[in-house]
VMD Tcl script that draws the C-alpha trace (Angstrom):
set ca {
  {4.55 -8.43 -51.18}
  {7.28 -6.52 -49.86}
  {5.07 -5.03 -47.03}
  {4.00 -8.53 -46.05}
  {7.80 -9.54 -46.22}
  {8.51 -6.77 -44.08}
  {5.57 -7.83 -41.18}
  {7.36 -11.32 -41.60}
  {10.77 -9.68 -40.22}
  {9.12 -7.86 -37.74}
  {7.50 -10.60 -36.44}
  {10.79 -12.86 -36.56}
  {12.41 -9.92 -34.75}
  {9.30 -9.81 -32.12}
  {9.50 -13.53 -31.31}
  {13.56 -13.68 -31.36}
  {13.51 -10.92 -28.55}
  {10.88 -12.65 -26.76}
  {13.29 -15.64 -26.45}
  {16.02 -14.05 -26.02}
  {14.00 -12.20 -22.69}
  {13.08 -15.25 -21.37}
  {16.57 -16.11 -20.98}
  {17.62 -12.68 -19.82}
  {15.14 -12.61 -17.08}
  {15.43 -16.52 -16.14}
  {18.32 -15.72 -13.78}
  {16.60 -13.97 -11.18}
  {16.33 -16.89 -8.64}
  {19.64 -18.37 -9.07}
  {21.77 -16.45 -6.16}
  {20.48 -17.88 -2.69}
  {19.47 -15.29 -0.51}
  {21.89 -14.88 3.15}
  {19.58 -14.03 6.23}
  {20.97 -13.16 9.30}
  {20.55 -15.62 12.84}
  {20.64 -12.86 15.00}
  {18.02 -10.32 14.09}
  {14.37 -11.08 13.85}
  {13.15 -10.51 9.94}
  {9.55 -8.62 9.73}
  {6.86 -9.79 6.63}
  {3.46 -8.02 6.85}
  {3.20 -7.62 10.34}
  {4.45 -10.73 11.42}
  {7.65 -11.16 13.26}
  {10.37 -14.60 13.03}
  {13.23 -15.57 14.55}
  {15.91 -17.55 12.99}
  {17.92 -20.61 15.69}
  {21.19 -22.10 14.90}
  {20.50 -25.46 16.40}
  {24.62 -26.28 16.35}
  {26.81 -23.02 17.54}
  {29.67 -25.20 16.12}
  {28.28 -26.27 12.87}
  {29.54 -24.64 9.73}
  {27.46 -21.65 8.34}
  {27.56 -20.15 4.91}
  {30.05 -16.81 4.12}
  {28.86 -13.53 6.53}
  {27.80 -15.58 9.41}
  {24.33 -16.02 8.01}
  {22.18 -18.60 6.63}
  {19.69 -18.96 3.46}
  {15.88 -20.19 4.32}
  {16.74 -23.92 2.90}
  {19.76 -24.36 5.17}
  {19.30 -27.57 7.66}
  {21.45 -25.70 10.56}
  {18.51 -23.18 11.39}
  {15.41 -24.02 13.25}
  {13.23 -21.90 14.97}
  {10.27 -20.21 12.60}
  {12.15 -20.76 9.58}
  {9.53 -23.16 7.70}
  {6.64 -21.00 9.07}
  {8.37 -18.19 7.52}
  {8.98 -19.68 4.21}
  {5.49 -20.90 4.13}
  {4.05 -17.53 4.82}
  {6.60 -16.07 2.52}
  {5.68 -18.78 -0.58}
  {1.94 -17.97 0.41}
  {1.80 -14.82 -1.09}
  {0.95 -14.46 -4.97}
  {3.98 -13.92 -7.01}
  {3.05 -11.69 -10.46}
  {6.02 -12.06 -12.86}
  {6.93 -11.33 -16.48}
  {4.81 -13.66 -18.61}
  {5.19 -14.73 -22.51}
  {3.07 -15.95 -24.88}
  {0.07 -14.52 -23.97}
  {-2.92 -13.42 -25.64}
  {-1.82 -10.17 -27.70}
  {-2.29 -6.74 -26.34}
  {-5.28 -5.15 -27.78}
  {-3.76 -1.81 -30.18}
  {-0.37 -3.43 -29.96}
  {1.91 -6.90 -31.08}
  {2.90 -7.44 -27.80}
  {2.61 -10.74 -26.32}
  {4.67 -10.56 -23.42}
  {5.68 -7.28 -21.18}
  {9.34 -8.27 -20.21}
  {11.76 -5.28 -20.56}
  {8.91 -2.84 -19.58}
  {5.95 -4.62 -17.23}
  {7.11 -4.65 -14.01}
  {5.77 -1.60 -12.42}
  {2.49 -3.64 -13.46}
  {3.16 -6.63 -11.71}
  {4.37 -5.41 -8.05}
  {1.08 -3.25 -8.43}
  {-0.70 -6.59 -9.09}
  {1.03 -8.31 -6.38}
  {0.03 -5.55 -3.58}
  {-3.84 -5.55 -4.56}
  {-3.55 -9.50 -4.70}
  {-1.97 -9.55 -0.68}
  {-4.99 -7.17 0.03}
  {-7.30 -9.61 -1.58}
  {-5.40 -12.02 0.23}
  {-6.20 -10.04 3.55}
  {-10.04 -9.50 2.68}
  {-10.80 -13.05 1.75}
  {-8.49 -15.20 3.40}
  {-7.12 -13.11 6.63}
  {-3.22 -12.65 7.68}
  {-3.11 -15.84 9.33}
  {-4.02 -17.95 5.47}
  {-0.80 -19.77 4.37}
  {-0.94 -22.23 1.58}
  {-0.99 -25.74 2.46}
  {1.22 -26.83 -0.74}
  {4.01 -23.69 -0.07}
  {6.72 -26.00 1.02}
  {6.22 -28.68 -1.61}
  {7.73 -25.51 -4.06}
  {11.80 -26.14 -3.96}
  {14.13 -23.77 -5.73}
  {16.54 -24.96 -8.67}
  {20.04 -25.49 -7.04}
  {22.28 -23.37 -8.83}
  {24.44 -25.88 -10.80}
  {21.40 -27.36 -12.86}
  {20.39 -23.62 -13.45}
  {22.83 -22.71 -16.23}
  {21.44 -26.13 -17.89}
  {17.57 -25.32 -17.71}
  {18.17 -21.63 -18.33}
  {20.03 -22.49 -21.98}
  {17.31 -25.47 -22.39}
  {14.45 -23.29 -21.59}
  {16.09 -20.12 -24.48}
  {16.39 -23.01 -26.85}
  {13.16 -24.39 -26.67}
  {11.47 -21.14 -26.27}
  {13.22 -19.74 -29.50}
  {12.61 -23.04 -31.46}
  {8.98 -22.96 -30.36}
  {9.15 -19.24 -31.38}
  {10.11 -19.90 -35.21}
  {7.58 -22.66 -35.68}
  {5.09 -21.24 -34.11}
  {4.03 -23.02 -31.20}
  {4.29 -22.50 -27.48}
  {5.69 -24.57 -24.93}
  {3.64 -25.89 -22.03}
  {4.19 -26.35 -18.39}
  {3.10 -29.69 -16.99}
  {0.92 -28.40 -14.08}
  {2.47 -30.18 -11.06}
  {0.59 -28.62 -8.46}
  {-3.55 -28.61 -8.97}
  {-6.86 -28.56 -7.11}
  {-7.28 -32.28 -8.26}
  {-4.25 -32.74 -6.48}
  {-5.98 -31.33 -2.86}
  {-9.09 -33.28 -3.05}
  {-9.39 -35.20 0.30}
  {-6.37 -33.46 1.68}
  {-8.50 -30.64 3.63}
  {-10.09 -31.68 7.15}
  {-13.05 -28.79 6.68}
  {-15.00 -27.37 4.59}
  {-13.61 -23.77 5.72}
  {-9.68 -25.43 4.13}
  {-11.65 -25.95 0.87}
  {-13.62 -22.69 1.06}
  {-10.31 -21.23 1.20}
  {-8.23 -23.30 -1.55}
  {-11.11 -22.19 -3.70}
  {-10.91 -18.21 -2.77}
  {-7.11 -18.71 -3.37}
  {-7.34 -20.02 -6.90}
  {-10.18 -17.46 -7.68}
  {-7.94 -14.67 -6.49}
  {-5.03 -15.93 -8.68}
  {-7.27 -16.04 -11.48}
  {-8.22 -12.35 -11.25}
  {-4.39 -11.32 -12.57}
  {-4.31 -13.90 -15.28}
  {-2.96 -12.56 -18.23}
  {-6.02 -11.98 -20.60}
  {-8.34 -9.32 -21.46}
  {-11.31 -10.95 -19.25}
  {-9.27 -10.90 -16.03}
  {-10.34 -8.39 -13.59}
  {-6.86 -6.92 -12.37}
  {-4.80 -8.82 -15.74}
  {-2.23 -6.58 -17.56}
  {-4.46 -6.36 -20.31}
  {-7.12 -4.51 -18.36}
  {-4.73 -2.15 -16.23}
  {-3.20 -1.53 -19.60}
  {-6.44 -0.53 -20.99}
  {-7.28 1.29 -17.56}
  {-3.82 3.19 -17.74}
  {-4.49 4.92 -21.86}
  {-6.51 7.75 -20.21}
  {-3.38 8.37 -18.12}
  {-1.25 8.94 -21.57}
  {0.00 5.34 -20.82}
  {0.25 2.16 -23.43}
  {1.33 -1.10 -23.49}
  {5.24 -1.23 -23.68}
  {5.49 2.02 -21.82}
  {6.32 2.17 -18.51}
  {4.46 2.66 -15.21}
  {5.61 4.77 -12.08}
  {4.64 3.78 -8.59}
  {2.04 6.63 -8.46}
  {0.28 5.97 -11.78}
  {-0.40 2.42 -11.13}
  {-1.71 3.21 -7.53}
  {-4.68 5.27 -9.65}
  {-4.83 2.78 -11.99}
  {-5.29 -0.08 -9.90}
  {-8.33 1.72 -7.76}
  {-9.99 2.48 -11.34}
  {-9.59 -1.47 -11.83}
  {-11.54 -2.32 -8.47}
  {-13.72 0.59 -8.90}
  {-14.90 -0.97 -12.33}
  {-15.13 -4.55 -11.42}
  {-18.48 -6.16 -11.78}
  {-17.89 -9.10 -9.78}
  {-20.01 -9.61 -6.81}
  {-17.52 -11.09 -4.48}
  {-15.88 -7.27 -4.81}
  {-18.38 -5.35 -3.72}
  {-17.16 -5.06 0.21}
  {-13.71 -3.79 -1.34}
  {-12.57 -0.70 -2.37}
  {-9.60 1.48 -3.26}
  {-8.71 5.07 -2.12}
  {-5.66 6.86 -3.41}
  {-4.26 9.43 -1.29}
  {-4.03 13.47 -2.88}
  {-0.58 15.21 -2.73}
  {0.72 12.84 0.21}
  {-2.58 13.79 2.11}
  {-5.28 11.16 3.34}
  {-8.70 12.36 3.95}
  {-10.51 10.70 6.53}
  {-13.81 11.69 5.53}
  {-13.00 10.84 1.99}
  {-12.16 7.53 3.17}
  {-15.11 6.98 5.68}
  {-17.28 8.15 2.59}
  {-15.85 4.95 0.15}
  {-16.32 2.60 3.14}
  {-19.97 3.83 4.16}
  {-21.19 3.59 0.39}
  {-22.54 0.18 0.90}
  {-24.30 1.32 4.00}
  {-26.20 3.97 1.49}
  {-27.14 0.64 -0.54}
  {-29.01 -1.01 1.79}
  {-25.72 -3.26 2.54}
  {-25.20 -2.99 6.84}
  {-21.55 -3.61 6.69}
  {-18.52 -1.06 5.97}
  {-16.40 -2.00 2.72}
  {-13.14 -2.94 3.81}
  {-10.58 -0.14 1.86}
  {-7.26 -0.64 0.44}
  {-5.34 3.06 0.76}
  {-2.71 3.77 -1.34}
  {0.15 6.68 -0.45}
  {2.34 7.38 -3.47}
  {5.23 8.92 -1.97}
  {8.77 9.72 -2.34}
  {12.08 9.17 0.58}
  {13.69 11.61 -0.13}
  {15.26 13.78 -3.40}
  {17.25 12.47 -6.13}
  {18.36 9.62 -3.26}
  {16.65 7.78 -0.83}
  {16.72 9.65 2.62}
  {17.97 7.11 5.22}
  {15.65 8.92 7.74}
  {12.88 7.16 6.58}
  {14.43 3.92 7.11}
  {12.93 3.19 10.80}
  {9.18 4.53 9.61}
  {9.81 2.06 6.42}
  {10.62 -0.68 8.81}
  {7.42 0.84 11.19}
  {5.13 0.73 8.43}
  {6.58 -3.23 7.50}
  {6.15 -4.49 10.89}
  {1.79 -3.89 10.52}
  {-0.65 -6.12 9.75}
  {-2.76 -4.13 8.06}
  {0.47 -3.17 5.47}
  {-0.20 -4.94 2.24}
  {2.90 -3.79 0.65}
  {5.35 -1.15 -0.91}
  {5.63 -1.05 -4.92}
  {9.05 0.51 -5.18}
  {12.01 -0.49 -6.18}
  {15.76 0.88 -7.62}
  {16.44 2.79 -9.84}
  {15.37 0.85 -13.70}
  {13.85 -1.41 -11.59}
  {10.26 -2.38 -9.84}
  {10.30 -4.74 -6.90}
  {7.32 -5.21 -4.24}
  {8.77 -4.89 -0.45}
  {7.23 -6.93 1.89}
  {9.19 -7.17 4.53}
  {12.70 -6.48 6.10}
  {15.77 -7.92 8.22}
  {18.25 -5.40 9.77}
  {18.44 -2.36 7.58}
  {17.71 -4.91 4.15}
  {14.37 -4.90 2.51}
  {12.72 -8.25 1.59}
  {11.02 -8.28 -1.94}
  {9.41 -10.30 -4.83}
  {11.40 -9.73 -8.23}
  {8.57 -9.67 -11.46}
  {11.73 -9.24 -13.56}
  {11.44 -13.38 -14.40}
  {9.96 -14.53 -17.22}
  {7.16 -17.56 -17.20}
  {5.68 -19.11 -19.61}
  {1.40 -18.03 -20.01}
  {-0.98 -19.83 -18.13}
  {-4.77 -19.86 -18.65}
  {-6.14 -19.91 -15.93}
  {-9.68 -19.79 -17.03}
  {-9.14 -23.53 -16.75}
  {-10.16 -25.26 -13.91}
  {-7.63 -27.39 -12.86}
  {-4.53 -24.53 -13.73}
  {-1.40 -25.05 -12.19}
  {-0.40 -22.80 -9.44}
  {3.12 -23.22 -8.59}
  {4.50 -20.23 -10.91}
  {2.31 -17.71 -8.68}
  {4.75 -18.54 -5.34}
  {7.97 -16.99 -5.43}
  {10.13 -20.29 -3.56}
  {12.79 -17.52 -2.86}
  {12.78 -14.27 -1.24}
  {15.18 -11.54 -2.29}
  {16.91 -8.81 0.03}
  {18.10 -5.38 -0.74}
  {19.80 -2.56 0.79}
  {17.36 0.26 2.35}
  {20.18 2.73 0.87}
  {19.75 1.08 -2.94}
  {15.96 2.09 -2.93}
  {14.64 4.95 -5.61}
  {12.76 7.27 -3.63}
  {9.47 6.86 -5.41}
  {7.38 4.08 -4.51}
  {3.92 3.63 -3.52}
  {3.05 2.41 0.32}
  {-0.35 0.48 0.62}
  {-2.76 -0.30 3.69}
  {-5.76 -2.51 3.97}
  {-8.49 -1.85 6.53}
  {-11.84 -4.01 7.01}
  {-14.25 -1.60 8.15}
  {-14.27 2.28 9.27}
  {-13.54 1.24 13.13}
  {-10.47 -0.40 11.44}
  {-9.48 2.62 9.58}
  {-9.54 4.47 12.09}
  {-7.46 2.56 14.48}
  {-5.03 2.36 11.53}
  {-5.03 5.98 11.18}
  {-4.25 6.86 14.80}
  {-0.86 4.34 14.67}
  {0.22 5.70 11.30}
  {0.36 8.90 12.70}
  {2.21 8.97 15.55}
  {4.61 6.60 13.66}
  {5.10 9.42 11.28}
  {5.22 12.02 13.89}
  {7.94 9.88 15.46}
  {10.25 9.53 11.94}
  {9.61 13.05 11.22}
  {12.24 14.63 13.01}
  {10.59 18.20 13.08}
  {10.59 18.38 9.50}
  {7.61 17.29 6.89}
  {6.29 13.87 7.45}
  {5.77 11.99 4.54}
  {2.46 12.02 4.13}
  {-0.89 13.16 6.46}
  {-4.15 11.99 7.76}
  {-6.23 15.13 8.33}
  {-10.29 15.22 9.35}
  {-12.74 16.26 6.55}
  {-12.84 15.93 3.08}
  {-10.39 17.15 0.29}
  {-12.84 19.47 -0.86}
  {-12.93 21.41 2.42}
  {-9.08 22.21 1.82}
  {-10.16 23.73 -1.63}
  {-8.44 20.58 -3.60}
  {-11.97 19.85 -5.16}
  {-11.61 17.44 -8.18}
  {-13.90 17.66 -11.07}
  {-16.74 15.22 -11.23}
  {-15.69 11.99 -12.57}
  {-17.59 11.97 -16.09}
  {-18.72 7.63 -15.97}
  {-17.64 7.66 -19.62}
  {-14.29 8.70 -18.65}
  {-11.61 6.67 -17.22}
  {-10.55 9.65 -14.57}
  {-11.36 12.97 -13.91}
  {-9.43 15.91 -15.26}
  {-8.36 16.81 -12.69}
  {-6.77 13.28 -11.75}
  {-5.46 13.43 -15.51}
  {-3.25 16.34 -14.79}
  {-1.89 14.68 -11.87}
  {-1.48 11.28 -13.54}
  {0.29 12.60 -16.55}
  {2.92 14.97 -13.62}
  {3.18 11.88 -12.37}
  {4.40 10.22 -15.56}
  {6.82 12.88 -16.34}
  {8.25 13.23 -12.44}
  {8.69 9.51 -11.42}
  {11.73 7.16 -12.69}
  {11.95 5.25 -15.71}
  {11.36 1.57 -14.75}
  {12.32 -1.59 -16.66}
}
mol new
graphics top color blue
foreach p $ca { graphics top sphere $p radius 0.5 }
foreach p [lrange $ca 0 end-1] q [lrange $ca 1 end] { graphics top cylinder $p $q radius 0.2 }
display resetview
């Protein structure tokens, strides 16, 4: 009796933090964000300007202006649109329990996990869809003004704790659904790609069946000394999330793969090798390849040097992505203005969302707001990703990075290298990856340096 009595308490305890974290982290899109109407603003390799249509009109504090405000013209709906496009992975609650653990939700420790998620979804994104997919519904999403905030922040604690000590979980009303698209699309290429966008969504859904959910990067991430309600580093998820696609058995990921670069190195044969694989089975087309740089900007500070080859890297198409961050914190960059970074924020918590049915809603997957953040505030770790669709691709890609980093170098070390042959020709041979092992041993040792080098994230 007395043990059950004390499982009761714990789970009180679990569920009372839970709602008390989904008001904590319910706060996160309440400031507006100010964007400037003089300098053009950079996401994934495409380029807007923002128009004051009135010089004499009134303009919010710091002579800028957010996205919503009706004074700017220009590409500002085309950028929100392309902004609101991309998948937004956030804290979640309520979700099926973590296998080995009581965890139901991963606020406080997850979101090194979900800006992973959200870089291998825009390189999904880029492999299915192309850079030029928006969604049609983006600008139907409108962000909570910030008076009614306070109210539906303290209803949403309330309801979530009250659900919490009875039991039962509160559901979203889905508001936006593919029900809701029937006849809207002039082609059957709009509905090929409504269909690709929802199947891609469904790939990070929180349960143990979804190919890139927390559940299975959580499971990935154990041979790495990693478990749920730990936390992740830029570099360890980067290895994690190519064991993930590496171990998919999906047939519409078979043209994809993921390489992670060795000690800031990138070897081009190593790379030609993933992308030629197919070409060994009898398939005539490369595999497109996601690369993945774990790097750092500098030492215990970011290194404002590396600001301009930051902003280089942004301004590609083929960029899917930084997961960084600041310090205690994980954010996914995907874009700038001026010397400010623009990011997603995981740190907000959502209710769960099964999306193994049909007609699931997809509005909590679009962030309505993008967030901006000084280059200077950045931790120095983070983890810079590239997609490329076939070898001819990779190697235009390679040739651009380079003299971009031979450019921000300054005469000293670049951050990272592409260099001709494979790793094992520069005596950096890895140990046979056992199949019954999640990685090698040799990618163990560098996993768990990772672990103990990089920041502590919440």
């Amino acid at each position: 009796m007395e043990a059950t009595g004390t499982e009761e308490v714990d789970k009180l305890k679990t569920k009372f933090i839970s709602a008390w974290n989904n008001m904590k982290y319910s706060w996160v899109l309440k400031t507006k964000t100010y964007f400037s109407r003089n300098s053009p603003v950079l996401l994934l390799g495409k380029c807007y300007h923002f128009k004051c249509e009135d010089e004499n009109k009134m303009l919010p504090a710091r002579s800028g202006c957010t996205i919503e405000d009706h004074v700017i013209s220009g590409n500002v709906d085309e950028f929100r649109k392309d902004f609101i496009s991309r998948i937004w992975l956030t804290y979640r609650e309520e979700f099926p329990q973590i296998e080995g653990s009581s965890l139901t939700t991963d606020c406080g420790w997850g979101c090194t996990l979900r800006t992973s998620q959200m870089l291998l979804a825009q390189g999904l994104i880029l492999h299915f869809l192309g850079r030029a997919w928006t969604w049609p519904d983006a600008l139907n999403i409108e962000n909570s003004d910030s008076e009614s905030w306070t109210s539906h922040t303290v209803k949403k604690f309330t309801a979530s704790f009250e659900a919490s000590l009875s039991g039962e979980r509160e559901l979203k009303t889905p508001t936006i659904s593919l029900k809701d698209t029937i006849g809207r699309y002039s082609d059957d290429h709009e509905m090929r790609n409504e269909i690709y966008h929802r199947k891609i969504v469904s790939w990070f859904g929180d349960s143990p069946l979804a190919l890139f959910g927390l559940h299975r990067l959580i499971e990935y991430g154990k041979k790495s000394g990693k478990k749920a309600g730990d936390w992740y580093g830029p570099a360890v998820v980067a290895h994690i999330l190519r064991k993930a696609v590496e171990e998919a058995k999906h047939p519409d990921l078979r043209g994809i793969t993921i390489y992670v670069a060795q000690d800031c190195t990138v070897y081009s044969s190593d790379v030609i090798d993933k992308q030629c694989a197919s070409v060994a089975s009898g398939n005539t087309d490369d595999k497109a390849v996601i690369i993945l740089v774990p790097v750092r900007l500098g030492g215990e500070r970011t290194n404002t040097d590396y600001l301009e080859f930051i902003k280089g890297i942004l301004s590609l198409e083929y960029c899917v992505g930084i997961i960084g961050g600041k310090p205690k914190q994980s954010y996914y960059f995907a874009g700038f203005q001026d010397d400010s970074l623009i990011y997603m924020d995981p740190h907000y918590c959502q209710s769960f969302v099964d999306v193994s049915i049909k007609d699931f809603p997809l509005e909590t997957f679009h962030c309505p707001s993008p967030k901006k953040m000084s280059f200077r505030k950045m931790d120095p770790s983070c983890t810079i990703g590239f997609y490329c669709r076939n070898v001819q691709d990779f190697k235009r890609a390679s040739e651009e990075i380079t003299k971009m980093l031979k450019i921000s170098s300054k005469e000293k070390y670049p951050l990272f290298t592409f260099v001709n042959g494979h790793s094992r020709d520069y005596d950096f041979t890895s140990t046979p990856t056992n199949k019954e092992d999640i990685f090698s041993e040799d990618e163990n040792k560098r996993l768990k340096r990772f672990s103990t080098e990089e920041f502590v994230l919440l």
